[in-house]
MMTF fields as JSON, N, C-alpha, C and O atoms, coordinates in Angstrom:
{
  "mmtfVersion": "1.0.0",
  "mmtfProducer": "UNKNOWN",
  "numBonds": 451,
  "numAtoms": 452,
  "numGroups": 113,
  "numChains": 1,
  "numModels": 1,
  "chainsPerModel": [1],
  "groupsPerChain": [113],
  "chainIdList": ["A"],
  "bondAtomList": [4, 2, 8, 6, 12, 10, 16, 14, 20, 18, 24, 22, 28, 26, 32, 30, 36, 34, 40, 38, 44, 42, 48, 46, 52, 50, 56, 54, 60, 58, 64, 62, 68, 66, 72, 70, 76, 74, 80, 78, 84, 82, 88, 86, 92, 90, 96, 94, 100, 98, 104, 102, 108, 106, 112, 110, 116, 114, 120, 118, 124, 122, 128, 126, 132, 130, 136, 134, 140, 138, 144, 142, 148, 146, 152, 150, 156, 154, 160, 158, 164, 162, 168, 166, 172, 170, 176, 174, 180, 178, 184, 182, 188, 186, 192, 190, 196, 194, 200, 198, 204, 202, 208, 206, 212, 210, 216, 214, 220, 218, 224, 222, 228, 226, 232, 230, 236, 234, 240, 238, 244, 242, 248, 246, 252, 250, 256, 254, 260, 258, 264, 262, 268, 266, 272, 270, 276, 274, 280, 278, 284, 282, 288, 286, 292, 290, 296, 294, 300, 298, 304, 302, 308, 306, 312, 310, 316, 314, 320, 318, 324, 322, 328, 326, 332, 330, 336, 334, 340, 338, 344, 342, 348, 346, 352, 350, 356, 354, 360, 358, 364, 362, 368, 366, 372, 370, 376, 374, 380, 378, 384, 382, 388, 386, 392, 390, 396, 394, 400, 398, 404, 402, 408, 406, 412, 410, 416, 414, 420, 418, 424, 422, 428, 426, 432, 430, 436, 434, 440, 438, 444, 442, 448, 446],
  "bondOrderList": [1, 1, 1, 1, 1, 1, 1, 1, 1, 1, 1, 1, 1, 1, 1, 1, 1, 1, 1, 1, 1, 1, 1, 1, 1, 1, 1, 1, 1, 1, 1, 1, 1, 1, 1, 1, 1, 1, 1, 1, 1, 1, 1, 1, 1, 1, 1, 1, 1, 1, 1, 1, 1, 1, 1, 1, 1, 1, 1, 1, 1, 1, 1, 1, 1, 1, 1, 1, 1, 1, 1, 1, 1, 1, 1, 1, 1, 1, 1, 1, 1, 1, 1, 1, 1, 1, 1, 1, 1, 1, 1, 1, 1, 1, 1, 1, 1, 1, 1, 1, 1, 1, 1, 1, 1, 1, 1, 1, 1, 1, 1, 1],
  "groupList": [{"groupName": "UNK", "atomNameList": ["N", "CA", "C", "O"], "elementList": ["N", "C", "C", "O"], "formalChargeList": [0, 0, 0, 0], "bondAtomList": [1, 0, 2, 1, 3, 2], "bondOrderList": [1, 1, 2], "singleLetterCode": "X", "chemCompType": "L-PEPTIDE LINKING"}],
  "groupTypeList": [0, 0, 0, 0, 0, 0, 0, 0, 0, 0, 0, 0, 0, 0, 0, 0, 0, 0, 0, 0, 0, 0, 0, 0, 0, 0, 0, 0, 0, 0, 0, 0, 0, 0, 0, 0, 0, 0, 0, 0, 0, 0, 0, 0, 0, 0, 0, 0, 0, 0, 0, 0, 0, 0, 0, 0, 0, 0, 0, 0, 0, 0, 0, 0, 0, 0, 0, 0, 0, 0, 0, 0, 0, 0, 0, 0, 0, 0, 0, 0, 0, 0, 0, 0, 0, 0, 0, 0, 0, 0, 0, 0, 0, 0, 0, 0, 0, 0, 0, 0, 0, 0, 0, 0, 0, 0, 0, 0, 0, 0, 0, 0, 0],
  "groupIdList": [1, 2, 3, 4, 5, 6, 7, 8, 9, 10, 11, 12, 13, 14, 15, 16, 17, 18, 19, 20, 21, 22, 23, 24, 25, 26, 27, 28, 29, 30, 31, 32, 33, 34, 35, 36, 37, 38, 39, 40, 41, 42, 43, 44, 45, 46, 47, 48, 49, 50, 51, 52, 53, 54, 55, 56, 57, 58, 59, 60, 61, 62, 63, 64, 65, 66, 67, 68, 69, 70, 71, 72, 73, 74, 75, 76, 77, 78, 79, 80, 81, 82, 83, 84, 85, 86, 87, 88, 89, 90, 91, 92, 93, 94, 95, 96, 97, 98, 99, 100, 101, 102, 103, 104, 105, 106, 107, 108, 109, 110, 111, 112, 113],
  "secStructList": [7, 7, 7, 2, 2, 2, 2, 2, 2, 2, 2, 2, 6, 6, 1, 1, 7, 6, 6, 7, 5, 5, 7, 1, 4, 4, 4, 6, 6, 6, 6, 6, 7, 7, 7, 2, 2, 2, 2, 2, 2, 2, 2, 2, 6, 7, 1, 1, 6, 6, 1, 1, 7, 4, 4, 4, 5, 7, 7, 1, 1, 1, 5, 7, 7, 7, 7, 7, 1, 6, 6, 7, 2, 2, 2, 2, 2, 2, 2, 2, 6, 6, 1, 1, 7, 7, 3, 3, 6, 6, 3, 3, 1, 1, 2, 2, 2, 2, 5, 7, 7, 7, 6, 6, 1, 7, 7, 7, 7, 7, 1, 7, 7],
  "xCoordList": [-11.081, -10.224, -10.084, -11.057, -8.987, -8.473, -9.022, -9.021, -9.453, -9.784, -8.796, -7.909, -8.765, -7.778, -7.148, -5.971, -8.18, -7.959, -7.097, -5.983, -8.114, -7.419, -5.446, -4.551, -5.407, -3.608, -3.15, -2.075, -3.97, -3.174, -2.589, -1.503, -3.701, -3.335, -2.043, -1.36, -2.109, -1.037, 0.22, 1.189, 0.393, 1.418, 1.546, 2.608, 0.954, 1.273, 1.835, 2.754, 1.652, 2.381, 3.451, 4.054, 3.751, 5.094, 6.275, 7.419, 5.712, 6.501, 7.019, 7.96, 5.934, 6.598, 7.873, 7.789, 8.922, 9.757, 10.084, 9.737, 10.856, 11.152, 11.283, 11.961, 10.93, 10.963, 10.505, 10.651, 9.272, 8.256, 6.867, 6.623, 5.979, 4.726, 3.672, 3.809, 2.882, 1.628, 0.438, 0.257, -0.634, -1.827, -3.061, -2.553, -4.065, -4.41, -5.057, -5.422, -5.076, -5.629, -4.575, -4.782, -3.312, -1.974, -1.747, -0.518, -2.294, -2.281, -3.897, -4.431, -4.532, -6.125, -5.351, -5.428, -4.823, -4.517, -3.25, -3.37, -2.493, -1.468, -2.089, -1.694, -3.376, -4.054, -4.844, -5.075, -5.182, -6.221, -7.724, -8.698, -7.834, -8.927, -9.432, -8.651, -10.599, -11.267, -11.826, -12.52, -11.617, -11.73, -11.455, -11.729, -10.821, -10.214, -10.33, -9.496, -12.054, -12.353, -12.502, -12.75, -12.417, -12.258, -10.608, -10.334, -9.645, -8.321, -8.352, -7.923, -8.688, -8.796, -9.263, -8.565, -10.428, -10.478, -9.438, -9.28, -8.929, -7.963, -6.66, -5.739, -6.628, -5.057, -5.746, -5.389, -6.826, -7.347, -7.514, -7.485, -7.659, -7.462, -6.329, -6.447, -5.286, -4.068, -3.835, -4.288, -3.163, -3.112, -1.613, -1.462, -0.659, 0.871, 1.324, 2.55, 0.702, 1.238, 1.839, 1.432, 3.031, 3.859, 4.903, 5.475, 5.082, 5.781, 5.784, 6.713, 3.981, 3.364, 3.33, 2.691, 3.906, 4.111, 2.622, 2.623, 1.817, 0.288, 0.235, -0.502, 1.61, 1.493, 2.116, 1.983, 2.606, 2.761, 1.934, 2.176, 0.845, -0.514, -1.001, -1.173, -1.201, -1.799, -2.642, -2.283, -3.55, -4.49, -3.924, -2.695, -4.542, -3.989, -3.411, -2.959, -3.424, -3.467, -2.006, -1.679, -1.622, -0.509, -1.162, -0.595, -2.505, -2.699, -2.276, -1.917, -2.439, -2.029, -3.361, -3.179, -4.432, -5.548, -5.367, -4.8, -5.723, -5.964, -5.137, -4.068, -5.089, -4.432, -4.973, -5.175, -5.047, -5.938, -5.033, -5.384, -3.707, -2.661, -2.794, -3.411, -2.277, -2.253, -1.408, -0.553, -2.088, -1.398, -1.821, -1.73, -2.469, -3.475, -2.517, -1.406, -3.124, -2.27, -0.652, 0.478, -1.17, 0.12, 1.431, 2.567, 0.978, 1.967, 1.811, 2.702, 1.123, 1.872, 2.679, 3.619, 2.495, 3.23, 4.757, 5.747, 5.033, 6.064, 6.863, 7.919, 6.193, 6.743, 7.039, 8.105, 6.857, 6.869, 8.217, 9.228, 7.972, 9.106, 10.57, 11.592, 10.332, 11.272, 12.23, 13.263, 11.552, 11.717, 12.497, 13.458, 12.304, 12.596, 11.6, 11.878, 9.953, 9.029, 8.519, 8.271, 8.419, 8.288, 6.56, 6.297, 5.837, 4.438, 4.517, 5.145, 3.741, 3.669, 2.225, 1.766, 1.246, -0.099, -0.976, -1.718, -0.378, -1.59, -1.507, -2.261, -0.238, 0.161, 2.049, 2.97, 1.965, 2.993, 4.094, 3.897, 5.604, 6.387, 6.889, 7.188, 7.025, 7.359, 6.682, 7.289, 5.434, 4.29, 4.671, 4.637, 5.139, 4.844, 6.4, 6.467, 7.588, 8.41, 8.944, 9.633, 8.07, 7.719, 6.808, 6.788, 6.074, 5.045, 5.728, 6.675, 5.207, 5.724, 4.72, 3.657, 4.746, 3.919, 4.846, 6.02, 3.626, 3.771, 4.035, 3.887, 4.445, 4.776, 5.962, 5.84, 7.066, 7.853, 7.763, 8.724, 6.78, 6.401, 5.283, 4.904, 4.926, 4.1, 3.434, 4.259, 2.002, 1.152, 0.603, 0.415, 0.229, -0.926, -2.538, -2.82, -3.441, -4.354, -5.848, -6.429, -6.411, -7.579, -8.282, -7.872, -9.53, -10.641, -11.621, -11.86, -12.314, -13.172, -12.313, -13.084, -11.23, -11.349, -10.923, -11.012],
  "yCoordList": [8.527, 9.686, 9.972, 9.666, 10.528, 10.431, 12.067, 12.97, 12.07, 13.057, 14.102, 13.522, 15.191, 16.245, 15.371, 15.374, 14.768, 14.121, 13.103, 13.032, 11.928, 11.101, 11.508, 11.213, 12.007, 12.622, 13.08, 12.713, 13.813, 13.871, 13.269, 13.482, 12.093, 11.091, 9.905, 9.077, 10.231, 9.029, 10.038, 9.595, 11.437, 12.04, 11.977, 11.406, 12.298, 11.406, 10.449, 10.435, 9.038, 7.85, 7.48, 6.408, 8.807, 8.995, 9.05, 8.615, 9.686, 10.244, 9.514, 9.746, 8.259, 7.601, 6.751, 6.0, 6.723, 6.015, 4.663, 4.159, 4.058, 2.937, 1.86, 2.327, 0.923, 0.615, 0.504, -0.386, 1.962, 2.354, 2.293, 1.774, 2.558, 2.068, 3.531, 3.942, 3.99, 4.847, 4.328, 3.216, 4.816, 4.416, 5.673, 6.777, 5.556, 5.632, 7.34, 8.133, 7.561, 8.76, 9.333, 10.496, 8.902, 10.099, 9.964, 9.953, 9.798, 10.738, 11.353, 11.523, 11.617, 12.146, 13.691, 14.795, 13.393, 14.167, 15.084, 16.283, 14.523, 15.415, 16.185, 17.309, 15.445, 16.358, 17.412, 18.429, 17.333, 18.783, 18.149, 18.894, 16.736, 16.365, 15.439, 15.579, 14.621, 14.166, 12.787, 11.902, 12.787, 11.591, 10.5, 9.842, 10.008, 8.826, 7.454, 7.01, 7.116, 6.155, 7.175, 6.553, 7.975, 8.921, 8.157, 7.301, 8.664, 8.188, 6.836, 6.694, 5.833, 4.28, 4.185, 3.746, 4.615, 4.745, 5.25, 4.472, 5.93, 6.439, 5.501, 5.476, 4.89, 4.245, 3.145, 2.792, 2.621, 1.398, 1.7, 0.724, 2.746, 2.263, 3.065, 3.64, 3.298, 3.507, 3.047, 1.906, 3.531, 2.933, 2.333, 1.32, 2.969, 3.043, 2.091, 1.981, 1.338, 0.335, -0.805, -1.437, -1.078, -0.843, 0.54, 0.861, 1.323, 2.24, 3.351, 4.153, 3.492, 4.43, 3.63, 2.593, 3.786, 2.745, 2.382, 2.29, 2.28, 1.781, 1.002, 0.912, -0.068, -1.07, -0.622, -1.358, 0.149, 0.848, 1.471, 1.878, 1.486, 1.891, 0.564, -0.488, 1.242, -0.031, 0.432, 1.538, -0.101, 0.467, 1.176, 1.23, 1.823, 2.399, 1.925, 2.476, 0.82, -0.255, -1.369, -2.455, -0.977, -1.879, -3.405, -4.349, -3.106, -4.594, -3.986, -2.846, -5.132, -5.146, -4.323, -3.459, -4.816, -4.586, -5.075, -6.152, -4.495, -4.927, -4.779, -4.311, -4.936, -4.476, -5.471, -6.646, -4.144, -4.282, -4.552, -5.221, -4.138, -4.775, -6.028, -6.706, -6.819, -7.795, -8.446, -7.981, -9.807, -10.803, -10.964, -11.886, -9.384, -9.382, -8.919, -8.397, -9.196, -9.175, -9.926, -9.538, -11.127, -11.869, -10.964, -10.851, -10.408, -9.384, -8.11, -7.266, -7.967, -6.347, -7.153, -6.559, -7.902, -8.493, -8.994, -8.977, -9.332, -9.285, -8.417, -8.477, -7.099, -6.109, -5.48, -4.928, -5.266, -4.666, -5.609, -5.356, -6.779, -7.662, -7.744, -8.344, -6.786, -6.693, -5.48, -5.261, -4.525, -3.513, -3.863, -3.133, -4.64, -4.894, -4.567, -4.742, -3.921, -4.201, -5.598, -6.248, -5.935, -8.28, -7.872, -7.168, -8.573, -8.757, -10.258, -11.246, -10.076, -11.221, -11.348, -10.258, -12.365, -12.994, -10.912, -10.071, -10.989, -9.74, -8.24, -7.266, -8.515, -6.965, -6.765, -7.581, -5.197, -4.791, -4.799, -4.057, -5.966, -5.914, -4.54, -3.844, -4.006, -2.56, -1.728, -1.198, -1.662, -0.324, 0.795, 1.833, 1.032, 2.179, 2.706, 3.51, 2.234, 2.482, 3.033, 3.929, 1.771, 2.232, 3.134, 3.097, 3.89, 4.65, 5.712, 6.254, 6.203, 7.009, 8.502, 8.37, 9.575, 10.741, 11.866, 11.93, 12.615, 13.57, 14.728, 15.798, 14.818, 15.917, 17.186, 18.306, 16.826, 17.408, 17.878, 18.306, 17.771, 17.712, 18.972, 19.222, 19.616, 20.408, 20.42, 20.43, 20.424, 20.43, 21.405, 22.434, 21.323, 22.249, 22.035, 20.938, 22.373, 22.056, 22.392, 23.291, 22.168, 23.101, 23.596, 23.585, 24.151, 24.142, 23.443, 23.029, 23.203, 22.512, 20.824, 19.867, 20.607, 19.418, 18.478, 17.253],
  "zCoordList": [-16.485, -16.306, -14.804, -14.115, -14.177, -12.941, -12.758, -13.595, -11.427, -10.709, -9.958, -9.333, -9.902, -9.441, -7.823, -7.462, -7.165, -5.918, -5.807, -5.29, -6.651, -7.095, -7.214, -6.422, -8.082, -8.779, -7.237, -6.763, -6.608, -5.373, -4.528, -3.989, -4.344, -3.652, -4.25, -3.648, -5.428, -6.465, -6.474, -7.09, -5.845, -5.784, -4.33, -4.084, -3.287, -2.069, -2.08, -1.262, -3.005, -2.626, -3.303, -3.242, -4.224, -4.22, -3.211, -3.346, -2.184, -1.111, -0.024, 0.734, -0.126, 0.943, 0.706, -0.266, 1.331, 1.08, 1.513, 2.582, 0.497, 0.468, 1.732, 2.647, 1.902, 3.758, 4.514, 5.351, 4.504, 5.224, 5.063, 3.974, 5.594, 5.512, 6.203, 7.355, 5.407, 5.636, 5.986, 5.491, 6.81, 6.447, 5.544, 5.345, 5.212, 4.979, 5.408, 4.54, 6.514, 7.968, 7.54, 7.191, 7.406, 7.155, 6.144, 6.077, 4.886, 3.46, 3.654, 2.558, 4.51, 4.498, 5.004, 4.464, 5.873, 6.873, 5.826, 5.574, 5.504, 4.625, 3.68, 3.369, 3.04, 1.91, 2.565, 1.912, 3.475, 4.387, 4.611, 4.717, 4.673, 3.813, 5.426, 6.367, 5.637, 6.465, 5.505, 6.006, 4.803, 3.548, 3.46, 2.456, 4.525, 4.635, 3.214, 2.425, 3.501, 2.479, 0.932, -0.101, 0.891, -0.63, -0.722, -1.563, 0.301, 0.088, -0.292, -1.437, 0.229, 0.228, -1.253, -2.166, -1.364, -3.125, -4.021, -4.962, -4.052, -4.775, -4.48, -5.296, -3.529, -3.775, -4.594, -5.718, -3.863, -4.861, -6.386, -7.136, -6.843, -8.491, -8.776, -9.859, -8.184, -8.555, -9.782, -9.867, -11.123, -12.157, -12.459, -13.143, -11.951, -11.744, -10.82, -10.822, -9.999, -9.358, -9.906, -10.882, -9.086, -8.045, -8.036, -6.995, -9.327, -9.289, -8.892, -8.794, -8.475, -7.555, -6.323, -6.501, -4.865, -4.402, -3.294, -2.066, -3.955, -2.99, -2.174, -1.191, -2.813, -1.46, -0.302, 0.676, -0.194, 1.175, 2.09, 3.227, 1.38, 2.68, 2.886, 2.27, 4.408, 4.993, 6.326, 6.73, 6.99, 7.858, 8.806, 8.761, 9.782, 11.162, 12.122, 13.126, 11.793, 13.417, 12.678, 13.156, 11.96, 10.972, 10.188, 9.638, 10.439, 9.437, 8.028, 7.737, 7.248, 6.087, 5.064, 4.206, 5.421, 4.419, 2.852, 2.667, 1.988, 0.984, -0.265, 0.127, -1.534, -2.584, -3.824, -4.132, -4.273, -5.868, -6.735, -7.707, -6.638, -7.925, -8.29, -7.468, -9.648, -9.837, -8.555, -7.801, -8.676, -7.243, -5.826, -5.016, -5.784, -4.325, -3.275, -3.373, -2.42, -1.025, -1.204, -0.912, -1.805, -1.463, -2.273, -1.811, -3.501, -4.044, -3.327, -3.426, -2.86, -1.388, -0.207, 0.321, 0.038, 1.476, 0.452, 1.183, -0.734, -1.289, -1.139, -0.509, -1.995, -2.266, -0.938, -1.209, 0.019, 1.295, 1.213, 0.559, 2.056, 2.503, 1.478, 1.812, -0.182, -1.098, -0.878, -1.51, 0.415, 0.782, 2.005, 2.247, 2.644, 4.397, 5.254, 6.44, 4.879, 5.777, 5.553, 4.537, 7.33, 7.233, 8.115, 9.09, 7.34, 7.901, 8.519, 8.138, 9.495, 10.512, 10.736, 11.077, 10.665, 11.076, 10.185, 10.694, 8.953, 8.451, 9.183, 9.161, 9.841, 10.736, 10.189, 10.153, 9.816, 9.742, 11.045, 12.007, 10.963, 12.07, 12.285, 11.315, 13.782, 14.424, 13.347, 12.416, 13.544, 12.11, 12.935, 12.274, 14.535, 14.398, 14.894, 15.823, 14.256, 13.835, 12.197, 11.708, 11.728, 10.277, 9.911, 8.681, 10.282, 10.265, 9.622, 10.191, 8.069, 7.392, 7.747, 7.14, 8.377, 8.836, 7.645, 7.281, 7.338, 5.747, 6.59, 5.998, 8.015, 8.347, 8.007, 8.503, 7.122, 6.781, 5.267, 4.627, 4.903, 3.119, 3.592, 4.736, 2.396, 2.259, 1.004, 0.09, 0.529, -0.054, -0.625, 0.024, -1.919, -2.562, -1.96, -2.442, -1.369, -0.527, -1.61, -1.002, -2.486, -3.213, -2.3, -1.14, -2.648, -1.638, -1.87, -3.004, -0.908, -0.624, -0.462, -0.392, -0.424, -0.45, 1.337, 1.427]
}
């Protein structure tokens, strides 16, 4: 059973759009949260993938990192490149052009989280 957090984070990666690419620090940061690897967990058992779009996070620095969907990596570097983001040597090309920031969205925040 999915955690109140968890759902947050799988409604975060709703948001990012098509094209673009998040990391991980900016859905921490959109939720109110300091959680980073709490976040990293939660995209990782995403249950809705690819339609929750998970493969769109990707580290700080534009590597690619990881993905738990069926296919692995090689099916996130698809799906990205099905989009028009092109990974080159395990790094997102222009990431910080693509860099999707949750700054214009606003959030339900709980406490404590």
């Amino acid at each position: 059973m999915a955690t109140d957090f968890q759902r947050r984070v799988w409604e975060a990666l709703r948001l990012i759009p098509e094209g673009r690419v998040t990391s991980y620090g900016e859905i921490a940061k959109y939720l109110g949260t300091k959680a980073v690897r709490a976040v990293g967990t939660a995209v990782g058992k995403n249950p809705y993938a690819p339609q929750v779009p998970c493969h769109r996070v990707v580290r700080a620095d534009g590597r690619i990192g990881r993905y738990s969907g069926e296919g692995g990596v090689a099916k996130k570097i698809a799906l990205l490149n099905k989009e028009g983001v092109h990974v080159r040597e395990g790094r997102i090309e222009s990431f910080d052009s693509l860099l999707y920031r949750f700054e214009d969205q606003q959030v339900t925040r709980s406490e404590g989280s």
